[in-house]
BALOBA-1460 file (C-alpha; in Angstrom, 3 decimals):
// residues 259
<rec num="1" residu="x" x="93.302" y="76.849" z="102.439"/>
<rec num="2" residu="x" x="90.016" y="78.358" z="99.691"/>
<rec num="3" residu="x" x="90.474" y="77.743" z="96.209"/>
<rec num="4" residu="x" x="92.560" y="80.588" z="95.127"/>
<rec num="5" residu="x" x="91.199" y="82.925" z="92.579"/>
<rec num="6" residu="x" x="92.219" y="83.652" z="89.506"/>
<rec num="7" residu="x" x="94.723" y="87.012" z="89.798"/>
<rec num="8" residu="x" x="94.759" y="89.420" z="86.723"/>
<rec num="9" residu="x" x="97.762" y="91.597" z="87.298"/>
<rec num="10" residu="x" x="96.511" y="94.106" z="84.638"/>
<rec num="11" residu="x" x="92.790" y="94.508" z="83.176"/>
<rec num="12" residu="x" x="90.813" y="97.638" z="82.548"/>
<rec num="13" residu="x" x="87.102" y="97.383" z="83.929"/>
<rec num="14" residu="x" x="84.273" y="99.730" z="83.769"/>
<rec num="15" residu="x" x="83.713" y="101.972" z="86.056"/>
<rec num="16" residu="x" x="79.984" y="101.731" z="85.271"/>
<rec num="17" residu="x" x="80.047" y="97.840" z="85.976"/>
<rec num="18" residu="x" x="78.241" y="97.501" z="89.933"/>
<rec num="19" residu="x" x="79.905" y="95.649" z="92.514"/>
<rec num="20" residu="x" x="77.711" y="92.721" z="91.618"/>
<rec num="21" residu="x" x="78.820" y="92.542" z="88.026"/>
<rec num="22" residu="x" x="82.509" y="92.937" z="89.009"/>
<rec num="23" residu="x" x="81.866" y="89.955" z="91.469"/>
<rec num="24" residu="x" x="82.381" y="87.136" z="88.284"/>
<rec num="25" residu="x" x="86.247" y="89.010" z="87.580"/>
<rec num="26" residu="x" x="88.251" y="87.401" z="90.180"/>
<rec num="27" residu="x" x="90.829" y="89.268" z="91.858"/>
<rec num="28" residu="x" x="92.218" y="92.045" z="89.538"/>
<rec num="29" residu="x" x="94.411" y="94.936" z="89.765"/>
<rec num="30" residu="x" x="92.511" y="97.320" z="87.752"/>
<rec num="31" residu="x" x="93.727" y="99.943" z="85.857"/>
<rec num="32" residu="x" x="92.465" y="103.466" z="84.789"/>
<rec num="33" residu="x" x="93.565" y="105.847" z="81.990"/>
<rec num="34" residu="x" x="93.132" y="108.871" z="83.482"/>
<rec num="35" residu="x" x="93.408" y="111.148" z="86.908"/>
<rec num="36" residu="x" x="89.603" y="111.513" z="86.383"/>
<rec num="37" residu="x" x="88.643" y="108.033" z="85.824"/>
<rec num="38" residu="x" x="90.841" y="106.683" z="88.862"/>
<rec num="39" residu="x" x="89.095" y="109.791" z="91.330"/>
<rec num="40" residu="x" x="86.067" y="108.349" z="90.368"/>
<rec num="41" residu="x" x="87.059" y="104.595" z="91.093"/>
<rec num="42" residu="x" x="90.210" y="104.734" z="94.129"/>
<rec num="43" residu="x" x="87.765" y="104.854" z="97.001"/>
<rec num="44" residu="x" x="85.326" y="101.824" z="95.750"/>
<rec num="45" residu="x" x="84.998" y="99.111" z="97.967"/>
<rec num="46" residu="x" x="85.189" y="95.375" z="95.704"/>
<rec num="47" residu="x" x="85.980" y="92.837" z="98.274"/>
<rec num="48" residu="x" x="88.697" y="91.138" z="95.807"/>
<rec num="49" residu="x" x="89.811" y="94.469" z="93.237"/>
<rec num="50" residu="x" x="92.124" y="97.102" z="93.990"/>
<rec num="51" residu="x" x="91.981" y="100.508" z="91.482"/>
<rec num="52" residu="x" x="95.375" y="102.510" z="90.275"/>
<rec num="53" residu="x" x="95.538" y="106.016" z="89.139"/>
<rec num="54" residu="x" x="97.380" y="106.296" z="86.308"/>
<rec num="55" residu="x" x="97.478" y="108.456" z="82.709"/>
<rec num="56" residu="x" x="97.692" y="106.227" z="79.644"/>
<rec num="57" residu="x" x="100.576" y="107.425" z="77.129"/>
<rec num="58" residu="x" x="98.123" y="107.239" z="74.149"/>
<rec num="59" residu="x" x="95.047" y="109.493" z="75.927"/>
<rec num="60" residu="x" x="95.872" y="112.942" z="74.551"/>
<rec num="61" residu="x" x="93.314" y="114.878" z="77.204"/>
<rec num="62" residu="x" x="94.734" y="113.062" z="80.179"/>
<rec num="63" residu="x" x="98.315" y="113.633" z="79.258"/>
<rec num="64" residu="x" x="97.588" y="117.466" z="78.577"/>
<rec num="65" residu="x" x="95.352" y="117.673" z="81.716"/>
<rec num="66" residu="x" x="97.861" y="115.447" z="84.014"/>
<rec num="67" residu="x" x="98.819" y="116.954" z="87.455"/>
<rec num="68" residu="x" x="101.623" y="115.714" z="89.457"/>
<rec num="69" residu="x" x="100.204" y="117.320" z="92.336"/>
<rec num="70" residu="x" x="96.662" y="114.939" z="92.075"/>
<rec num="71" residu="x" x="98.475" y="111.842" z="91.010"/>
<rec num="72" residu="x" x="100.536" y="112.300" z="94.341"/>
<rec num="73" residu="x" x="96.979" y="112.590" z="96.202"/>
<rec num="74" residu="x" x="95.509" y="109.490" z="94.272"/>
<rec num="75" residu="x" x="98.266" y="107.225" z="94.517"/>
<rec num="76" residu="x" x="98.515" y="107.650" z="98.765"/>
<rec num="77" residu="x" x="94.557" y="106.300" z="98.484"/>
<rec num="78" residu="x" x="95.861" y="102.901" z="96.520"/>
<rec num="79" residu="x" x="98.665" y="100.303" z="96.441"/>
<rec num="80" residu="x" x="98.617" y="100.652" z="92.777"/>
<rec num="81" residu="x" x="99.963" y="102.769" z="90.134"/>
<rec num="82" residu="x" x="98.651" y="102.356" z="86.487"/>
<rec num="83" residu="x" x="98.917" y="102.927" z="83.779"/>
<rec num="84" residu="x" x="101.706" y="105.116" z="82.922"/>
<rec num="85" residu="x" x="104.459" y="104.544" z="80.561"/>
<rec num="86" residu="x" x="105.868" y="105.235" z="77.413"/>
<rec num="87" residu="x" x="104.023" y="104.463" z="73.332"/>
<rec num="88" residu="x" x="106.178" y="104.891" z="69.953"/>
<rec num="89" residu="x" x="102.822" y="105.038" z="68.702"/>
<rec num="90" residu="x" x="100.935" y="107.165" z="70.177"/>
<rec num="91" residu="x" x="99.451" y="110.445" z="68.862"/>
<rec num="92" residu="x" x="100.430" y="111.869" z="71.678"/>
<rec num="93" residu="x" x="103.726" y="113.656" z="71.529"/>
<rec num="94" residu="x" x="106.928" y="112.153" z="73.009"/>
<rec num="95" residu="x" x="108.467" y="114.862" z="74.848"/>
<rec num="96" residu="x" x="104.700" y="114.931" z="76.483"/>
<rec num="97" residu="x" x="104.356" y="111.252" z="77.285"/>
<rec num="98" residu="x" x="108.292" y="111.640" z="78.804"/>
<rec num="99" residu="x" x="107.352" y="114.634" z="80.911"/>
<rec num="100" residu="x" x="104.367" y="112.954" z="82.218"/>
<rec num="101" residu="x" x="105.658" y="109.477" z="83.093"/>
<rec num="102" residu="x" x="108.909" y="111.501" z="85.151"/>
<rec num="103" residu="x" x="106.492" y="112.835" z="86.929"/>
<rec num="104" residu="x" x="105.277" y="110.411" z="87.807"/>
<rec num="105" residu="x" x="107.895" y="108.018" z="88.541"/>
<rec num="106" residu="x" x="109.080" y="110.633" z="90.890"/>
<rec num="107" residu="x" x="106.011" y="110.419" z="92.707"/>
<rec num="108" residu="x" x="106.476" y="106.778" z="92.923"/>
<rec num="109" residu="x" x="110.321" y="106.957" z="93.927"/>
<rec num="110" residu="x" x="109.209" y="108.169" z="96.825"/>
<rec num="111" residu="x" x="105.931" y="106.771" z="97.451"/>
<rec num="112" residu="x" x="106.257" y="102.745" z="96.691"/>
<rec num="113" residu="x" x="103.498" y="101.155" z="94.717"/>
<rec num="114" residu="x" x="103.111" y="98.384" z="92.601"/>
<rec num="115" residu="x" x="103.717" y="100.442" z="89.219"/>
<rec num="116" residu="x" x="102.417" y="98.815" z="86.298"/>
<rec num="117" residu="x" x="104.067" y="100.214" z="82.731"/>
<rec num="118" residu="x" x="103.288" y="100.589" z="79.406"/>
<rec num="119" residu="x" x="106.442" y="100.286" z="76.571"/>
<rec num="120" residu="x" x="104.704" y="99.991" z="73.624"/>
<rec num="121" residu="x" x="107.437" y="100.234" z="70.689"/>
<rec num="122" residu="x" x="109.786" y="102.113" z="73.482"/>
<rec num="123" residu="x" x="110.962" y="99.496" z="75.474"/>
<rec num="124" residu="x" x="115.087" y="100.734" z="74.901"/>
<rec num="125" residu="x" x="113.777" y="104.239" z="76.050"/>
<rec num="126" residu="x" x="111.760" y="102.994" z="79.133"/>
<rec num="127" residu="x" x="114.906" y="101.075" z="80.051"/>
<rec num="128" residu="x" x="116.770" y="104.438" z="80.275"/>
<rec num="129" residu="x" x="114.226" y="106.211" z="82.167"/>
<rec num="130" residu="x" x="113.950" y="103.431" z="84.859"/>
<rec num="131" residu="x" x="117.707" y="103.444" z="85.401"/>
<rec num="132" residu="x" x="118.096" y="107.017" z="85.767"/>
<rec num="133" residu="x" x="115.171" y="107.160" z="87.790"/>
<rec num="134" residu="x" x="114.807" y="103.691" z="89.934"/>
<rec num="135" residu="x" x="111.639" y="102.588" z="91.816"/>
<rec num="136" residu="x" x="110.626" y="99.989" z="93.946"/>
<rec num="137" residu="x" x="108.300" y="97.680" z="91.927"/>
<rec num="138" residu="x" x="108.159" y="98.420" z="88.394"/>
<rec num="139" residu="x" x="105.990" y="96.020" z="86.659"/>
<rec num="140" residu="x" x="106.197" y="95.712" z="82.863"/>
<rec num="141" residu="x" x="103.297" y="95.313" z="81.617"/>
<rec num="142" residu="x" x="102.776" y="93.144" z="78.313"/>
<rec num="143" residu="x" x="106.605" y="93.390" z="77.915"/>
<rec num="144" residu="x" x="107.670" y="93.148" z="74.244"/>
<rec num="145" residu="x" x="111.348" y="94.034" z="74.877"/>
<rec num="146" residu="x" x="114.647" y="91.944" z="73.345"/>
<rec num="147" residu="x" x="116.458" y="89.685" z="75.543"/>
<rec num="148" residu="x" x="119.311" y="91.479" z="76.404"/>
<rec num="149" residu="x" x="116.703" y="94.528" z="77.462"/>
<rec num="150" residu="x" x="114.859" y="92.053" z="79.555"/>
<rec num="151" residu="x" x="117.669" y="90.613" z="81.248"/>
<rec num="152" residu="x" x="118.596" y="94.557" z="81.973"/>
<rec num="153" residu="x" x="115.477" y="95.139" z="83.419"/>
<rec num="154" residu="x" x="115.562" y="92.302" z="85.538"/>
<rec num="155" residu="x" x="118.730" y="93.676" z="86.767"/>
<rec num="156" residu="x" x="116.280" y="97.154" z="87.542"/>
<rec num="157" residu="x" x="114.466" y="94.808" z="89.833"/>
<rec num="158" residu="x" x="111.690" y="94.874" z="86.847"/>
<rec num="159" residu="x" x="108.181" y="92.190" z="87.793"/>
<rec num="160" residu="x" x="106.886" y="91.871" z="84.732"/>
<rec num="161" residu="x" x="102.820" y="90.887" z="84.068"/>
<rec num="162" residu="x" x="102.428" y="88.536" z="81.041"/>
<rec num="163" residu="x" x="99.270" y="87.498" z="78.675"/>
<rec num="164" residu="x" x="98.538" y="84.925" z="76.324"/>
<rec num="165" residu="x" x="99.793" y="86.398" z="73.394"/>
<rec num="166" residu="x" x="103.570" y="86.932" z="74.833"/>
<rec num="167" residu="x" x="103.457" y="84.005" z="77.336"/>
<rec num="168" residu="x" x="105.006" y="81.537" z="74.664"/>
<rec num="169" residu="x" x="108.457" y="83.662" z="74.675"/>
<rec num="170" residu="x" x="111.071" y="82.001" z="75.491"/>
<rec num="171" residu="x" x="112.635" y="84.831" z="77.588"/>
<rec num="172" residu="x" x="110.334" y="84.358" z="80.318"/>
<rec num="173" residu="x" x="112.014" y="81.003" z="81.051"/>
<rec num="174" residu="x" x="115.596" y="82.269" z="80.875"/>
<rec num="175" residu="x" x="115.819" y="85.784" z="81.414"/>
<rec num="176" residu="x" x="113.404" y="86.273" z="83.676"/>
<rec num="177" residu="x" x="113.146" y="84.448" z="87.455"/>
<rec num="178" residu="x" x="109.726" y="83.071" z="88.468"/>
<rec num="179" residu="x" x="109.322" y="85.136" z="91.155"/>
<rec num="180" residu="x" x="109.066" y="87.897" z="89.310"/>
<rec num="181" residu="x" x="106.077" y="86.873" z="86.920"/>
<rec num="182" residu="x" x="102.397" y="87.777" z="87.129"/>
<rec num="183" residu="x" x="99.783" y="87.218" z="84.876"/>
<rec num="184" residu="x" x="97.555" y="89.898" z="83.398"/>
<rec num="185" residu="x" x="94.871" y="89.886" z="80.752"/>
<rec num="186" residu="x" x="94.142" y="93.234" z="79.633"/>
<rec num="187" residu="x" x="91.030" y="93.120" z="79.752"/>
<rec num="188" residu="x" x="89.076" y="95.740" z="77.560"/>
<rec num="189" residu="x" x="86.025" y="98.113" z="79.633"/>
<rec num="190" residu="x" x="83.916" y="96.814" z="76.964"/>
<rec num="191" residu="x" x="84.563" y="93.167" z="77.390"/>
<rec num="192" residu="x" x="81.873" y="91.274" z="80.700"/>
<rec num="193" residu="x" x="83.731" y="91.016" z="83.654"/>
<rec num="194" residu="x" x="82.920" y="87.366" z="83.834"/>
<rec num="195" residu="x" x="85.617" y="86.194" z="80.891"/>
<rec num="196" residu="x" x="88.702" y="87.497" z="82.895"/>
<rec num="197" residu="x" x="89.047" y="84.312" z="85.061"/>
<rec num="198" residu="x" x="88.959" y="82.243" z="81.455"/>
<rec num="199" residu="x" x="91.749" y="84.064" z="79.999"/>
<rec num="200" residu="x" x="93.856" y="84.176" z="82.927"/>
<rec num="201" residu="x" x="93.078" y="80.196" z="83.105"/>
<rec num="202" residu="x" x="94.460" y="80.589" z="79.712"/>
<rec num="203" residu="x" x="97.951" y="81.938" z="80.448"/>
<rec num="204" residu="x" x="98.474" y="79.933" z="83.237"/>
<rec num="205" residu="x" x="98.103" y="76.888" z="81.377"/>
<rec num="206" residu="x" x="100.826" y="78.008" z="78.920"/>
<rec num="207" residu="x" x="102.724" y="79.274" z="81.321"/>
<rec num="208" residu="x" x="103.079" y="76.162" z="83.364"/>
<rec num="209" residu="x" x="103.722" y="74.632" z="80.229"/>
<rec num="210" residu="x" x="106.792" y="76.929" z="80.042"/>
<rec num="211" residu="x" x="107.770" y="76.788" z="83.397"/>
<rec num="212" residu="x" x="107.122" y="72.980" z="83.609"/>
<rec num="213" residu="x" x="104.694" y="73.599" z="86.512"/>
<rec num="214" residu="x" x="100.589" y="72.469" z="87.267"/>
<rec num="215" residu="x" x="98.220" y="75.136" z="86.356"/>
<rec num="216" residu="x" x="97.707" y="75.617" z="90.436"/>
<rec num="217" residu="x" x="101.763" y="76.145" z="91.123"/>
<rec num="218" residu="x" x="101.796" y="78.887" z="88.977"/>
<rec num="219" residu="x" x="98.611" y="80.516" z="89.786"/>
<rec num="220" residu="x" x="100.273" y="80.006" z="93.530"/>
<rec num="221" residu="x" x="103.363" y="81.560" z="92.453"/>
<rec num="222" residu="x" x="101.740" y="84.691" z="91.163"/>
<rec num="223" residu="x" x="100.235" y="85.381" z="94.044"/>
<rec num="224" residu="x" x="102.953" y="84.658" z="96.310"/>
<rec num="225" residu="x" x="104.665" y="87.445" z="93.558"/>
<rec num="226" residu="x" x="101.852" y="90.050" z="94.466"/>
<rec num="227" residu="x" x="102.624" y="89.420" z="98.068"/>
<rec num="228" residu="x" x="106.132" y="90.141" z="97.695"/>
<rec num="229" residu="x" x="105.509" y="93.342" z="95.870"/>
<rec num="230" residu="x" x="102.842" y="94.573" z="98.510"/>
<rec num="231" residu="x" x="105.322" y="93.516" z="101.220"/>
<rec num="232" residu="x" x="108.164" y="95.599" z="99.747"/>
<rec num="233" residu="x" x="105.412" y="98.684" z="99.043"/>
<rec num="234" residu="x" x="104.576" y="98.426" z="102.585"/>
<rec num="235" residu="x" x="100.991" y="99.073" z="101.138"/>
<rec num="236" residu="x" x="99.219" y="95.794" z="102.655"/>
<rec num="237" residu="x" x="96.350" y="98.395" z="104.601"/>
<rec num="238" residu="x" x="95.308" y="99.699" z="101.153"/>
<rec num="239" residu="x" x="94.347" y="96.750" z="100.111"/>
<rec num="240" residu="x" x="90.436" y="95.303" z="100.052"/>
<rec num="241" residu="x" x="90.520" y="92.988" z="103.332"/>
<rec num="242" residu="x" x="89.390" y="90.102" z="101.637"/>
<rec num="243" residu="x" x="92.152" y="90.393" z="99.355"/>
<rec num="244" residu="x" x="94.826" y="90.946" z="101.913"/>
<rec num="245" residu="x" x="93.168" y="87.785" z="103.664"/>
<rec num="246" residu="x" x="94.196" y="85.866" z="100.733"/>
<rec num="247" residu="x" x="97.372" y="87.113" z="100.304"/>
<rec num="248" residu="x" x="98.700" y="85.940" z="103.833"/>
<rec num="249" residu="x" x="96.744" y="82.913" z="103.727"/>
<rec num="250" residu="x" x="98.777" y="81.754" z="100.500"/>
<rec num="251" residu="x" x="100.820" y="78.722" z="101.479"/>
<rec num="252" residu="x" x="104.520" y="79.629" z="102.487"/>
<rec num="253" residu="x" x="107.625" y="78.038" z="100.589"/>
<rec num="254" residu="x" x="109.094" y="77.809" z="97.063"/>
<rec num="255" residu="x" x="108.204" y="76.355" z="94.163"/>
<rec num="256" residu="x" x="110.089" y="74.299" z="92.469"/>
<rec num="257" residu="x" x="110.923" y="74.867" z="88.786"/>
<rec num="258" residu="x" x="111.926" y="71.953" z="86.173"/>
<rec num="259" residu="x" x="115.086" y="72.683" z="84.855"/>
């Protein structure tokens, strides 16, 4: 089998970046902020990034503007959802942010995506909402919660997408089971396209370190991860071809992790 790409699970690009620019990313799940930015970005055609729709808890406009109604029409164009989800900081009211992100979990609950969430500072509260409102593949995004939450969301059937800054926690080893890690960078629109496969490089290595596995086994096993979550979205045809092609081309079988 190719080389396998680098995989960032959670990075925000620019919509104003050409195909040629985005080329140097690797493969990404990108996500927007708004229902405006991801109409203008669901239907582009990078061989190797798929676009979400979602409405970021912190954008004000977005959360006031948000329609159930267009997210539903969005997120049937795309395997992925994000970002949605919850912020204790935000200047965005709470009772907003809550109202928006039922919305559109119900959406979800019905229509399976790879949902990647935000939990900034509300990680006990996003907890709640996912258990009295389950979906298929929530993915956690940056996950900041306490052990015991973690373990709880695993139980939820919570993937959760993990950078360099949280890599080094110690719950990712013993709360959490490998196949339900991905890597993610959050990468910033402003930021060239071309440093995403460094920092990914980055996590894996201290992942692996974690897990006791070569930089290669774990980027293997986060792909393998991402083909398990499109297999249980059924949502392998909205995928960029070349991307699918990777995704069943990934070798079969487990990987082994050091206890």
């Amino acid at each position: 089998m190719e080389t396998l790409p680098t995989l960032d699970a959670h990075a925000h690009l620019d919509r104003e970046r050409t195909s040629e620019e985005l080329a140097a990313s690797g493969a990404v799940l990108a996500m927007t902020g708004s229902l405006e930015e991801a109409a203008a970005v669901v239907d582009r055609n990078e061989p190797y990034i798929t676009w979400g729709v979602g409405c970021h808890p912190r954008l004000r406009n977005p959360q006031e503007s948000f329609s159930v109604e267009r997210f539903g029409e969005l997120a049937e164009r795309t395997a992925i959802v994000g970002e949605i989800g919850l912020d204790a900081g935000s200047r965005v009211p709470l009772e907003l942010q809550l109202e928006t992100f039922r919305q559109a979990l119900a959406v979800v609950a019905e229509l399976p995506r790879l949902v990647s969430i935000h939990s900034c500072g509300a990680t006990g509260l996003l907890i709640e909402e996912l258990r009295g409102r389950p979906v298929a593949v929530p993915v956690l995004h940056t996950w900041t919660g306490t052990a015991e939450e973690t373990q709880e969301a695993v139980a939820l059937g919570c993937y959760f997408s993990i950078r360099a800054g949280i890599a080094r926690h110690s719950k990712f080893r013993t709360r959490v089971p490998a196949e339900r890690l991905l890597i993610e960078t959050d990468h910033h629109r402003g930021d060239p396209p071309a440093a995403i496969p460094c920092r990914v490089e980055w996590v894996e290595h201290v992942l692996g370190q974690q897990l006791r596995l070569d930089v290669m086994d774990v980027r293997r096993l986060v792909w393998r991860n991402l083909g398990t979550i499109i297999r249980e979205t059924g949502t392998f045809k909205l995928l960029p071809k070349p991307l699918g092609h990777i995704l069943t081309g990934v070798v079969p079988g487990e990987v082994v992790i050091s206890p």
